[in-house]
C-alpha positions as CSV (number, residue, x, y, z in Angstrom):
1,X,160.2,181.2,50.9
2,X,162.0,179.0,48.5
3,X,165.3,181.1,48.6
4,X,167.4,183.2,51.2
5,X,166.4,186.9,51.1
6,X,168.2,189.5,52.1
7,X,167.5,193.5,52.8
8,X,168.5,195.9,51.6
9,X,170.6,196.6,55.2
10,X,171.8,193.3,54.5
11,X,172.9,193.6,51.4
12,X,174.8,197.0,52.2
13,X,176.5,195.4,55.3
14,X,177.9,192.5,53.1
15,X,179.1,193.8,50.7
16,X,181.7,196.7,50.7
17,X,181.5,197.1,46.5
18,X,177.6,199.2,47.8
19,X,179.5,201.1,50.7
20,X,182.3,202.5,48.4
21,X,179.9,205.3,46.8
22,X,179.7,206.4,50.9
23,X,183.3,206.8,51.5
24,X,184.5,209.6,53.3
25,X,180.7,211.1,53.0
26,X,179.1,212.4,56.2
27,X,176.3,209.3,56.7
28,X,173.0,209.6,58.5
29,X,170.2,207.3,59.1
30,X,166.7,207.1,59.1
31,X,165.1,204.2,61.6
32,X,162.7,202.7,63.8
33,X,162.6,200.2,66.1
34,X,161.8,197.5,63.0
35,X,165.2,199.0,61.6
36,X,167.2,195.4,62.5
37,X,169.6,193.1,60.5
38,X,169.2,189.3,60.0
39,X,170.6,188.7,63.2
40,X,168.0,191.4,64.8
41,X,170.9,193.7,65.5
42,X,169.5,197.5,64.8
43,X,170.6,199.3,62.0
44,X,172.0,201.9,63.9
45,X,174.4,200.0,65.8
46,X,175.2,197.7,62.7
47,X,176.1,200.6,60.7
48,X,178.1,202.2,63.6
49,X,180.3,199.0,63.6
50,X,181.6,199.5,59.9
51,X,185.0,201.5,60.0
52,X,184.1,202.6,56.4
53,X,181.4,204.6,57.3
54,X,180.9,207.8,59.1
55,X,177.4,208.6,60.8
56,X,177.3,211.8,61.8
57,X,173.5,212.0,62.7
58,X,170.4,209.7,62.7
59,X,166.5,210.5,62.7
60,X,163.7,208.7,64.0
61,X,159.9,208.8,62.6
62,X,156.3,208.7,64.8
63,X,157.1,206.8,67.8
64,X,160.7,207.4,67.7
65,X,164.2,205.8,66.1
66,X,163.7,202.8,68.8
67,X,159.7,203.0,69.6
68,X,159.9,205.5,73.0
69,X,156.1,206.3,72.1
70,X,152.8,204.1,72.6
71,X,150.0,206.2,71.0
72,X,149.6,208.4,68.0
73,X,149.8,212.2,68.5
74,X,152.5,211.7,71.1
75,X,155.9,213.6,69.8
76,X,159.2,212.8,70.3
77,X,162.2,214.9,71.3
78,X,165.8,215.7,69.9
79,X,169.0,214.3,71.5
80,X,172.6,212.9,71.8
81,X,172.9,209.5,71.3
82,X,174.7,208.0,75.0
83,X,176.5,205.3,73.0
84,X,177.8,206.9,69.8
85,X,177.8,210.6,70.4
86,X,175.8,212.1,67.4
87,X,172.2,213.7,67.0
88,X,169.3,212.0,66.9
89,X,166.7,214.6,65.1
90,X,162.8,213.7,65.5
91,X,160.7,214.1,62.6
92,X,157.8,213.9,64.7
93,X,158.6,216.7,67.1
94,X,158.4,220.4,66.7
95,X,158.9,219.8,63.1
96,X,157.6,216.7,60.5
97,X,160.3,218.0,58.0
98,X,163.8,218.3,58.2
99,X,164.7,221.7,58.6
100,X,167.8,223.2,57.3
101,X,170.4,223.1,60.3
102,X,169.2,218.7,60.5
103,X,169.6,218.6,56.3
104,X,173.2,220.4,57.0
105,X,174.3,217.3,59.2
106,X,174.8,214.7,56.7
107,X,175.6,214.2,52.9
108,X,173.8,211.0,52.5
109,X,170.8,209.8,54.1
110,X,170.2,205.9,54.7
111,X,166.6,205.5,54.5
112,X,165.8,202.3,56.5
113,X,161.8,201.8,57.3
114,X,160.0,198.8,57.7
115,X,156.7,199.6,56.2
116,X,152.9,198.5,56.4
117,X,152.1,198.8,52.9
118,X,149.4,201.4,54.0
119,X,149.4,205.0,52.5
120,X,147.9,206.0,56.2
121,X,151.3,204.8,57.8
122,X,152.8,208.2,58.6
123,X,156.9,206.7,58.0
124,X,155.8,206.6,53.8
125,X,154.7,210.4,54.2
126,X,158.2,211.1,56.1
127,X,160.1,209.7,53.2
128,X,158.4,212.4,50.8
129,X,159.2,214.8,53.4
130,X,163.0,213.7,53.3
131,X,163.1,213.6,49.6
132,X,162.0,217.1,49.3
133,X,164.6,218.5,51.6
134,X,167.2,216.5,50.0
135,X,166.0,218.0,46.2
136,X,166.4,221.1,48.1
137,X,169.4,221.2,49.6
138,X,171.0,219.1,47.0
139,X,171.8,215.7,49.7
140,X,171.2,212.1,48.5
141,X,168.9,209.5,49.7
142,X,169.4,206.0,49.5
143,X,166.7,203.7,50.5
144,X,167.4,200.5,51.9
145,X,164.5,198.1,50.9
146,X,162.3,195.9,53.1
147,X,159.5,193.7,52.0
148,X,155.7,195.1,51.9
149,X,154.0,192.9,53.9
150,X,150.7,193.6,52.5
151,X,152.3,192.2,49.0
152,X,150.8,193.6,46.2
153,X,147.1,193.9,45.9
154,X,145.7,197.3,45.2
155,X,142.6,198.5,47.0
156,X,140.6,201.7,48.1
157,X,140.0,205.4,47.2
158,X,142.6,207.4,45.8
159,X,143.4,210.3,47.6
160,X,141.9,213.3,46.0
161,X,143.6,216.5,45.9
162,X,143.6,218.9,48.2
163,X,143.3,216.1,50.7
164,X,147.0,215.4,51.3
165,X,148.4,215.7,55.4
166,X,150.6,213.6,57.3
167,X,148.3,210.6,56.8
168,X,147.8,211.4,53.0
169,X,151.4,211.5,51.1
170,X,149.8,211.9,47.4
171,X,147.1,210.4,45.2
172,X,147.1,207.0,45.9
173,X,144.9,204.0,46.7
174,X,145.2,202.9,50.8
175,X,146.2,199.9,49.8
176,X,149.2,200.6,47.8
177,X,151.6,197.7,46.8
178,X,154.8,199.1,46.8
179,X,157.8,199.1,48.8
180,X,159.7,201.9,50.4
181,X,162.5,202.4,47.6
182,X,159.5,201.9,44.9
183,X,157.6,204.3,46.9
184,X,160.3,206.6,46.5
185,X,160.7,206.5,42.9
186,X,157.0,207.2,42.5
187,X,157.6,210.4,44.5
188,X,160.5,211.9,42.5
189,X,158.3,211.6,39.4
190,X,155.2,212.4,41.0
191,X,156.4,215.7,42.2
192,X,159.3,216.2,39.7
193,X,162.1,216.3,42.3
194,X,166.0,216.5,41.1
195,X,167.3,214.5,43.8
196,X,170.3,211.9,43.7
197,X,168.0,209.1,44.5
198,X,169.4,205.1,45.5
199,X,167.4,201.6,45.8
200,X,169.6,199.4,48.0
201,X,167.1,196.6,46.7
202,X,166.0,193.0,48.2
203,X,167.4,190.2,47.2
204,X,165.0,187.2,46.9
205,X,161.7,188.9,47.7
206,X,159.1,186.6,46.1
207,X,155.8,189.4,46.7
208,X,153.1,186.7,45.7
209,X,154.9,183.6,47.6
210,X,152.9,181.6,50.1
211,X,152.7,181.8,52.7
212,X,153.8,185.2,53.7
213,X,152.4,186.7,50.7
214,X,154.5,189.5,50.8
215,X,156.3,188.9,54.4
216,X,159.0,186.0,54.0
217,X,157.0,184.0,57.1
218,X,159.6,181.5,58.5
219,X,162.2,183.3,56.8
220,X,162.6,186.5,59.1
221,X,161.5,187.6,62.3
222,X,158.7,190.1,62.6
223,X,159.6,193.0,64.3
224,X,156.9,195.8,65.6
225,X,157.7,199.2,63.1
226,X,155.3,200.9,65.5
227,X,153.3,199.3,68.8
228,X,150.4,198.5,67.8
229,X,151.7,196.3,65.0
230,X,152.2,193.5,66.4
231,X,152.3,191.1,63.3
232,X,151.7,190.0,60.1
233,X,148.0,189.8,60.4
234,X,148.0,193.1,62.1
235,X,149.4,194.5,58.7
236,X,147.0,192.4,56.0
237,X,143.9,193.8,57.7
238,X,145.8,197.6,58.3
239,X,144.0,199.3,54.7
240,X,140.6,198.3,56.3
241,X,141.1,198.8,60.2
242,X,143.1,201.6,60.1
243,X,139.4,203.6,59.3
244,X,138.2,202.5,62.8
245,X,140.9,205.8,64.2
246,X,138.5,208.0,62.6
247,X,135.2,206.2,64.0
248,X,134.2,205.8,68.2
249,X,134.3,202.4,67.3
250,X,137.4,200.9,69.0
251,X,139.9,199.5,66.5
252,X,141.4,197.0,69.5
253,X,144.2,199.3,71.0
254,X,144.5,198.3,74.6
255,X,143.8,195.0,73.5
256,X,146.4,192.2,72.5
257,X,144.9,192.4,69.2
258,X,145.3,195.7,68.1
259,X,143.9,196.9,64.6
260,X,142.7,193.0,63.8
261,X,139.5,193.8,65.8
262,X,136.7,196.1,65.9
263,X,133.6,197.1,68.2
264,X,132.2,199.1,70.7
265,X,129.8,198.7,73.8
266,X,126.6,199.1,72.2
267,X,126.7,197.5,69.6
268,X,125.3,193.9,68.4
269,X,128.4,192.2,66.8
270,X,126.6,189.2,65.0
271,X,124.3,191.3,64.0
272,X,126.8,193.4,62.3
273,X,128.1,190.1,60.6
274,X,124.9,189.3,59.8
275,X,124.0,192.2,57.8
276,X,127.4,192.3,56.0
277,X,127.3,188.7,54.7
278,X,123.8,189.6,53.8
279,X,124.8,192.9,52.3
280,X,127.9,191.6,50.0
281,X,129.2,188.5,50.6
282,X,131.5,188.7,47.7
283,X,133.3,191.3,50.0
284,X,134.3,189.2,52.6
285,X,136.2,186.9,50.9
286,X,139.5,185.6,51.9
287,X,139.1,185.8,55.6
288,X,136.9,184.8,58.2
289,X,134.5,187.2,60.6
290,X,134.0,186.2,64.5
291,X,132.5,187.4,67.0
292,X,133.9,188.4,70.0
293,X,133.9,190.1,72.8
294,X,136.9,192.3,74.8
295,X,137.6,194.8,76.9
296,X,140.7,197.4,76.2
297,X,143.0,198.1,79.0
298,X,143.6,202.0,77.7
299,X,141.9,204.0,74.7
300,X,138.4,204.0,73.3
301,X,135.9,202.2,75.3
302,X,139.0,201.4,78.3
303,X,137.7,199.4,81.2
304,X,134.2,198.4,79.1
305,X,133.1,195.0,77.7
306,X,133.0,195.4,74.0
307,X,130.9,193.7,71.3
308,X,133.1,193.2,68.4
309,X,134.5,191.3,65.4
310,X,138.1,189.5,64.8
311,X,139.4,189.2,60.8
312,X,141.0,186.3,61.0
313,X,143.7,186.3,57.7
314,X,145.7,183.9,58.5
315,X,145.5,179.8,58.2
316,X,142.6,178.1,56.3
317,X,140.3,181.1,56.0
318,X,143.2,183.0,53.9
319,X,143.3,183.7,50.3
320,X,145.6,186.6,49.3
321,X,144.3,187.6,46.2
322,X,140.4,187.4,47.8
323,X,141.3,189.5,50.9
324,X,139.9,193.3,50.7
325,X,140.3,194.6,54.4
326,X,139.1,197.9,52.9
327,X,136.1,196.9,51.9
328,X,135.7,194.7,54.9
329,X,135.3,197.4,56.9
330,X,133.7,200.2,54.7
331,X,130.8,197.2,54.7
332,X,130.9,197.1,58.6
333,X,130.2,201.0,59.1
334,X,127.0,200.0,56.3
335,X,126.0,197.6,58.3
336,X,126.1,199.8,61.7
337,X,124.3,202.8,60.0
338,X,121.6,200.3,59.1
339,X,120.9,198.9,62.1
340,X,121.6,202.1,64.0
341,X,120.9,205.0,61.8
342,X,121.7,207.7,64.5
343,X,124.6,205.8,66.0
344,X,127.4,208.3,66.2
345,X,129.7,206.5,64.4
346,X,132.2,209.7,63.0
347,X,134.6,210.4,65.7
348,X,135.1,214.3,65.9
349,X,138.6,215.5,67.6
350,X,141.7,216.8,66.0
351,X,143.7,213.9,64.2
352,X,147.1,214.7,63.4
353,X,146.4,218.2,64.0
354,X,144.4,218.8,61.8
355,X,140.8,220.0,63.2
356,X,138.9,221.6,60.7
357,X,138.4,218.5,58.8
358,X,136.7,215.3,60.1
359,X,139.5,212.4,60.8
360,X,137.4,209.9,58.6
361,X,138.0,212.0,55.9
362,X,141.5,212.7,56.2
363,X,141.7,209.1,56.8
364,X,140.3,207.8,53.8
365,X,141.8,211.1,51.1
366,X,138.5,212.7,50.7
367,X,134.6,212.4,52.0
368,X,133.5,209.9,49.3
369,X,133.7,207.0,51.5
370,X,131.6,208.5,54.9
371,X,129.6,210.1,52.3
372,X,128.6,206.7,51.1
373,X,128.1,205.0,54.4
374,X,125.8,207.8,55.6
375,X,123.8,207.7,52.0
376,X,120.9,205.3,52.7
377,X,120.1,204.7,49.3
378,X,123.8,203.8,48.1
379,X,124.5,200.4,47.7
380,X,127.5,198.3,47.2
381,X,127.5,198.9,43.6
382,X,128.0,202.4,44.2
383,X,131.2,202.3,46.3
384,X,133.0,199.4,44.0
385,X,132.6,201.7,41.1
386,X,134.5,204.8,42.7
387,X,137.1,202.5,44.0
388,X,138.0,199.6,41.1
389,X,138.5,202.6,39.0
390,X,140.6,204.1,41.2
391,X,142.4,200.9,41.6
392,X,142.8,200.3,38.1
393,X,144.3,203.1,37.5
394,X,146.6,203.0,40.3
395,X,147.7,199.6,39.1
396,X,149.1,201.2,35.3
397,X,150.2,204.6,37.3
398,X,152.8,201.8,39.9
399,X,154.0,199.0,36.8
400,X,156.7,201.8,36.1
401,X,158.4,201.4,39.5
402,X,157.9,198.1,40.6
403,X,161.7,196.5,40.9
404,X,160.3,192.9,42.5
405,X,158.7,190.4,40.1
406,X,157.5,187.2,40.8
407,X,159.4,185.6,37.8
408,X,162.8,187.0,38.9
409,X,164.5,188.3,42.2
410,X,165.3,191.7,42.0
411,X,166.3,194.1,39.3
């Protein structure tokens, strides 16, 4: 990064001219472990230091305000906060929205979440939630912005209605390229909330600059939002390898290399690569393919040597604008039914509690893509048409709320 940066924490921190709106105004917070200052000190605790403010509660997403939870599907409890005496609601709990009695703690809510740029990532989904409690019961939300790490490319299916869950916020791509208070302005229009609505915004966020390409790499330290994000490639190749929760392929947790990696015991890995390259090469640009082989400690496929395949998007092999991890790995299930045709590649248990719909599908915002994988006589062709047009028009729906440009700062 050619320039300091600072987020939107930051910038609400430094400067007391933002906190004046807050004054005397009961103040909670939204945060996960990610939730940190410049100097990595959590949000929570920064906030708490600021005699101008008053927290009176603060609420923590999946896996918890400071990360107390490993896995998906594994909820995490109300309590008192030891060090500063106020609740600390769960929002993924007993409940996923705020109820009443949470939304009557508070007049403002600091909204600060570290996002993957992914519209699987269930902390995107949690910020509709809070929006539509706060239209309700007439509380504002300010968002304090962070980078998307993923930058700005578009790419996948849109969501297709009826298909919305905790995975699936509203009708849009997987790839999304926003940011949490662009997000957020999207929401109010796309659901046609009344809601007093704030965009703490970056300063300095450059999406397209190289080399973080949307992270400012050198510039800030990467912090996990949840654990099994453990960096910036992690979050490039989420769109794409996030699909592998909804497959008995393992998508590398138990591994070092969580979500970068994909395989399974019985399967031929370089074959695999193999039959991609040969399949669409075009689609595998911007990154490189390896084979490897691993053996997860916990999860899918625990204790058992895997076959597999590393997308390596960092270094030499990366080109930003070339990289389409969706793609990437709607090509690899291709390539397995090919080879395998009765491989059972759709994993069938109840994701997100939901268990009357297959998790692929919820996943992905409707059937179309398993539908294509499991159509032998669908080609490539068939697949980039559903999803460039669905991209495209994405891409016109987001150029009314994006508030980072690459020939300016911020607005």
């Amino acid at each position: 990064m050619t320039q300091a940066i600072q987020f939107g924490i930051d910038r609400l921190i430094a400067d007391p001219d933002l906190r004046r709106p807050l004054a005397g105004r009961r103040i909670a917070l939204l945060a996960h472990p990610a939730s940190v200052t410049a100097d990595l000190t959590h949000s929570l605790d920064a906030l708490a230091a600021l005699p101008d403010l008053k927290l009176s509660a603060a609420f923590g997403p999946q896996h918890g305000i400071k990360g107390d939870k490993q896995d998906n599907m594994v909820e995490s409890p109300d309590f008192i906060d030891p060090q500063f005496g106020i609740p600390i609601f769960s929002l993924y709990g007993e409940v996923r929205r705020p109820t009443a009695a949470m939304m009557d703690s508070f007049d403002v809510l600091l909204v600060d979440l570290q996002d993957l740029g992914c519209r699987i990532y269930t902390f995107i989904t949690t910020l509709r939630y809070v929006l539509e409690a706060a239209a309700e019961h007439g509380k504002s939300v300010w968002v304090l912005d962070r980078p998307n790490p993923a930058g700005r490319p578009v790419e996948g299916l849109t969501l297709r209605a009826g298909w919305e869950s905790f995975v699936g916020a509203g009708p849009m791509p997987m790839r999304h390229g926003l940011t949490m208070g662009e997000l957020g302005d999207w929401f109010i229009r796309e659901l046609g909330l009344t809601v007093d609505y704030r965009v703490i915004a970056m300063q300095g966020w450059q999406p397209d600059a190289a080399p973080g390409h949307g992270w400012p790499l050198g510039a800030r330290t990467w912090i996990n939002p949840s654990p099994n994000a453990p960096n910036l490639w992690m979050a490039r190749a989420y769109a794409g390898t996030v699909l592998l929760e909804g497959t008995t392929l393992s998508e590398g947790r138990g591994t070092t290399r969580p979500l970068e990696i994909f395989g399974a015991p019985d399967i031929d890995a370089r074959a695999v690569i193999a039959d991609m390259q040969a399949r669409a090469p075009h689609w595998l640009a911007g990154c490189k393919l390896r084979e490897i082989w691993f053996e997860p400690t916990f999860h899918k496929h625990a204790g058992k040597l895997n076959h597999g395949v590393q997308i390596h998007c960092e270094g030499p092999y990366y080109d930003h604008a070339a990289f389409k991890p969706w793609r990437i790995q709607a090509l690899a299930f291709k390539a397995i039914r090919h080879l395998y045709p009765d491989y059972p590649l759709w994993r069938d248990f109840g994701y997100e509690y939901e268990f009357d719909r297959l998790a692929i599908d919820l996943i992905n915002g409707s059937p179309l893509l398993r539908q294509w994988v499991d159509d032998t006589a669908a080609d490539t062709h068939d697949l980039e048409r559903l999803a460039a047009a669905d991209e495209a028009d994405w891409c016109a729906v987001r150029e009314a709320h994006l508030r980072y440009r690459t020939d300016f700062a911020s607005q």
